[in-house]
N, C-alpha and C positions, 0 to 999 in steps of 0.2 A: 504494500500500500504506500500512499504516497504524499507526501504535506506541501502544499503549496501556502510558502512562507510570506509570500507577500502579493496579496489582488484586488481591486479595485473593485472588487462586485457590484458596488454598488455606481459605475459611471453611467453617462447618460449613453454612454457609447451602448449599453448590453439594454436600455429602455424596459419594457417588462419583465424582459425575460430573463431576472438575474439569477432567481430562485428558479428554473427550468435549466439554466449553465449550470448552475450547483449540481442539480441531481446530475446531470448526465456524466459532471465531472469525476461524482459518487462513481456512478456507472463504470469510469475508464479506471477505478482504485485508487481516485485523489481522496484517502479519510479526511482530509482537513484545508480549511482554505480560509488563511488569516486578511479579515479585511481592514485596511490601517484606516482610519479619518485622516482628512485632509485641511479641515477646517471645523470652526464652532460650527458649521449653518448644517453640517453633516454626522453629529456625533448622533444623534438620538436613531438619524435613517443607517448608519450601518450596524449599530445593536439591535435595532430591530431585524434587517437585514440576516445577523446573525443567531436572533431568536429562531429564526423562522427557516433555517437550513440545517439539518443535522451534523453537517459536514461542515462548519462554519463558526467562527471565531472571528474578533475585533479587536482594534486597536483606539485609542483614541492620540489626537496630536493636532499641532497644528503645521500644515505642511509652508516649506522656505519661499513653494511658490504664493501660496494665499496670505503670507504675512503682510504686504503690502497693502490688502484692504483689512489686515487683522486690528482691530484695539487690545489696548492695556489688561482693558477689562475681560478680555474673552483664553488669558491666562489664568485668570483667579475662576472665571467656568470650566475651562478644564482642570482646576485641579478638584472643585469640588463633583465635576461628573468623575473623575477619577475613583475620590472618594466614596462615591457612592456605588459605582462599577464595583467594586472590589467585591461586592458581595453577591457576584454576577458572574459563574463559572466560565461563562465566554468570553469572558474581559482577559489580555493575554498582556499587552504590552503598552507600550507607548510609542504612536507615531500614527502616520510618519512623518518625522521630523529631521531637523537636517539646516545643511548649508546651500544652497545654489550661485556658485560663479559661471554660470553658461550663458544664461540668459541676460541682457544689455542692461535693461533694468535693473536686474535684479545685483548689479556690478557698482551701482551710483555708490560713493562713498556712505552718504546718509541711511540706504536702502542695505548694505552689509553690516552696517550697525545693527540695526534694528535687526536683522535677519539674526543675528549672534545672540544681541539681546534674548532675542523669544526662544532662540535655540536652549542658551545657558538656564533660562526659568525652566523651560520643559524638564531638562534634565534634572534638573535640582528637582521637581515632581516625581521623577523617575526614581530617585536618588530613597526620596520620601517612602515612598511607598513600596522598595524593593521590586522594580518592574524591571526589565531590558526594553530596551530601543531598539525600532525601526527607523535607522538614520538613511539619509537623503547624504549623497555625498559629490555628487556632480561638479567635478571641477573643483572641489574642496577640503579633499582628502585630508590634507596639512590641516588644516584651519578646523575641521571638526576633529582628528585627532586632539589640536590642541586643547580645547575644550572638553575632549572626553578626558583627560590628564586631570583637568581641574578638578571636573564634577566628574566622578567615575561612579552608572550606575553598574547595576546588576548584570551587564553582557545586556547581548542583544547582537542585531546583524547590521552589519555595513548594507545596504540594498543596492542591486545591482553594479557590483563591483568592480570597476574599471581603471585601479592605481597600478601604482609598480609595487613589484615583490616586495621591497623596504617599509611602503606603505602597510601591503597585506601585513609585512610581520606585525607593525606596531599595533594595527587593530587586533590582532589576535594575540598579544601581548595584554593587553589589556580587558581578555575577555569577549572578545567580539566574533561573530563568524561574521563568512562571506557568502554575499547573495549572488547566486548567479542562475541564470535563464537563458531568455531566447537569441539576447546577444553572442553567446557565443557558438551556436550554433551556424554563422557565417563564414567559410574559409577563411575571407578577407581579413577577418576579426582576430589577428595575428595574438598582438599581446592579451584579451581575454583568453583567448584558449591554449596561450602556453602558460596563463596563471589557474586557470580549471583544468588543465592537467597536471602539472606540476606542486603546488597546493599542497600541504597536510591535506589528506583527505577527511580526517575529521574538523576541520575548518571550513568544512564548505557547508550550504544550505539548497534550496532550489527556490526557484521563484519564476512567475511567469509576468507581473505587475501588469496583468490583462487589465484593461484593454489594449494596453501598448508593448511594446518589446518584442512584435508579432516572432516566431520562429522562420529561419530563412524558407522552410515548405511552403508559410500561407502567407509571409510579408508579399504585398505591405497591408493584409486584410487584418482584420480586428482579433488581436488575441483573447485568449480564452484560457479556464487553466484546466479544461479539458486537455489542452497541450500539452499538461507536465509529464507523462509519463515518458510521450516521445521524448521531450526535452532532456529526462532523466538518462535517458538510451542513448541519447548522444553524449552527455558528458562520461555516461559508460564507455562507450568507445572510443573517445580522447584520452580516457584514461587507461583504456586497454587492459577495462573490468568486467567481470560478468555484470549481466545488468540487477538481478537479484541481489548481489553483493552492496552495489552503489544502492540503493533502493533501502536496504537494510541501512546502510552509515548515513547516508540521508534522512532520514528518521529518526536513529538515535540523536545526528546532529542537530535535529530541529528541536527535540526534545529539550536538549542540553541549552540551546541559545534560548528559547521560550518555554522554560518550563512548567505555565499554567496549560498547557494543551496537554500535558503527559493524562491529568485527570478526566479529559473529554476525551480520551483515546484509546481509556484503558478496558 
């Protein structure tokens, strides 16, 4: 069986049919498919989201791209929905949260402030309440390392992971695994797939962040995490693994990076 460690169930991309991808997901032996918040205006639709999929878990956060319309106030809402999640067996993590230097915007001196700022409360949330993180790390490796040094929660995953080796070590250094998906299923995609083959193996996770990161089969159509088994198949065979084997270490890995899913799985 198979955990997809990070999806967006809940985008406007999948429209009704979120909880109908769940099942079928069920269906291809995804047990589990963690859905992160992305902002305040989303926390209530992906725990609901997650009530209502067997196969399904949440995260709450607030993501580096929505902080720019985020307020002050809608930290001190996530920490008391936190609070109150906690006593909510599908509540797993914190995110996704993170850094973004890619986007132009989001590079303004003023707008990397604030981006750090809400990063560093999150964490310190995370910190609070013994959760791991679903970190955003796009162009930022450095800079949310630095920050995990300060505030060091509980582990959690790097999400879709695209640094150098030196990188990978210091997040897993400190606790973190790494996400990896449909990116690396592109020949072209040189440095992800000699860092998903190469990798501790138990530092890795899976992830498919449907609706996006399609697999090179159905890019550029709308991913899904009915994908992840193929997904799983292939970093099997960059890694020149039986597929059961990788399947099995990906699973205990997930366990390990989020370990509120181990009790929804048992």
């Amino acid at each position: 069986m198979w955990i997809d460690t990070h999806c967006h169930l809940d985008a406007h991309e999948f429209g009704a049919q979120s909880l109908e991808v769940a099942q079928r997901a069920g269906q291809q032996g995804v047990s589990m498919i963690v859905i992160p918040a992305v902002a305040r205006a989303n926390f209530e639709e992906v725990a609901a989201l997650a009530a209502q999929s067997p196969n399904a878990s949440y995260a709450l956060g607030i993501h580096p791209i929505y902080v720019p319309q985020a307020e002050d106030e809608d930290l001190d809402v996530l920490r008391a929905a936190v609070e109150k999640a906690m006593l909510d067996p599908r509540f797993v993590a914190i995110g996704e949260i993170g850094l973004d230097f890619f986007l132009p915007m989001l590079c303004e001196p003023a707008m990397r402030e604030k981006q750090e700022r809400f990063f560093r409360a999150q964490l310190r949330i995370a910190r609070d309440f013994g959760l791991p993180v679903l970190t955003h790390v796009r162009r930022s490796q450095d800079q949310v390392l630095k920050h995990l040094r300060q505030v060091t929660p509980a582990g959690g995953i790097a999400h879709a992971f695209n640094g150098s080796f030196q990188q990978a070590e210091a997040f897993i250094k400190l606790g973190m695994h790494l996400g990896f998906g449909g990116a690396m299923t592109f020949t072209r995609a040189l440095q992800i797939r000699r860092l998903a083959s190469e990798l501790p193996l138990e530092s890795l996770v899976l992830e498919t962040d449907a609706p996006d990161i399609s697999p090179s089969w159905i890019h550029p159509a709308r991913n899904s995490p009915e994908q992840l088994p193929a997904i799983g198949a292939a970093l099997a065979g960059l890694r020149g693994m039986d597929e059961s084997e990788l399947r099995q270490a990906a699973w205990r890995n997930s366990l390990a990076a989020v370990p509120r899913l181990a009790p929804l799985l048992s």
